[in-house]
C-alpha positions, 0 to 999 in steps of 0.5 A: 500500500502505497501512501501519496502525501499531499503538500498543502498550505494552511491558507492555499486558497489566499495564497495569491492574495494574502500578504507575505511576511517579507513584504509585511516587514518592507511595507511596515517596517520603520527600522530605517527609513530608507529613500524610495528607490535606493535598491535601483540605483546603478552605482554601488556606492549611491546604494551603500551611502543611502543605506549608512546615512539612513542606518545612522539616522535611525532611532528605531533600529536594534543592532548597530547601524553597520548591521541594521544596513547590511541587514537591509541590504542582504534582506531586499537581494534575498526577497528579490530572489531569483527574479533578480537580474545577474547585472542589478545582483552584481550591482547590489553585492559590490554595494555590500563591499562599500557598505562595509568600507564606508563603516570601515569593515574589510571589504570581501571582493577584490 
C-alpha cells in the first residue's frame, strides 16, 4: 500500500492574495527609513551611502547601524530572489563591499 502525501498550505486558497511576511516587514517596517528607490540605483556606492546615512539616522533600529544596513541590504537581494537580474545582483553585492568600507569593515571582493 502505497501512501501519496499531499503538500498543502494552511491558507492555499489566499495564497495569491494574502500578504507575505517579507513584504509585511518592507511595507511596515520603520527600522530605517530608507529613500524610495535606493535598491535601483546603478552605482554601488549611491546604494551603500543611502543605506549608512539612513542606518545612522535611525532611532528605531536594534543592532548597530553597520548591521541594521547590511541587514537591509542582504534582506531586499534575498526577497528579490531569483527574479533578480545577474547585472542589478552584481550591482547590489559590490554595494555590500562599500557598505562595509564606508563603516570601515574589510571589504570581501577584490
Amino acid at each position: 500500500m502505497t501512501l501519496k502525501h499531499a503538500h498543502h498550505s494552511q491558507d492555499e486558497d489566499t495564497h495569491h492574495t494574502a500578504p507575505r511576511w517579507s513584504q509585511h516587514v518592507t511595507e511596515t517596517s520603520h527600522a530605517l527609513a530608507l529613500k524610495p528607490g535606493i535598491f535601483e540605483q546603478d552605482d554601488p556606492k549611491d546604494i551603500a551611502h543611502g543605506l549608512k546615512q539612513a542606518a545612522d539616522a535611525s532611532t528605531r533600529r536594534r543592532a548597530p547601524p553597520f548591521r541594521s544596513a547590511m541587514s537591509m541590504l542582504v534582506f531586499y537581494i534575498n526577497r528579490a530572489g531569483q527574479s533578480l537580474p545577474r547585472q542589478r545582483l552584481d550591482i547590489l553585492e559590490r554595494a555590500k563591499d562599500e557598505l562595509r568600507a564606508l563603516y570601515g569593515k574589510p571589504r570581501k571582493l577584490a
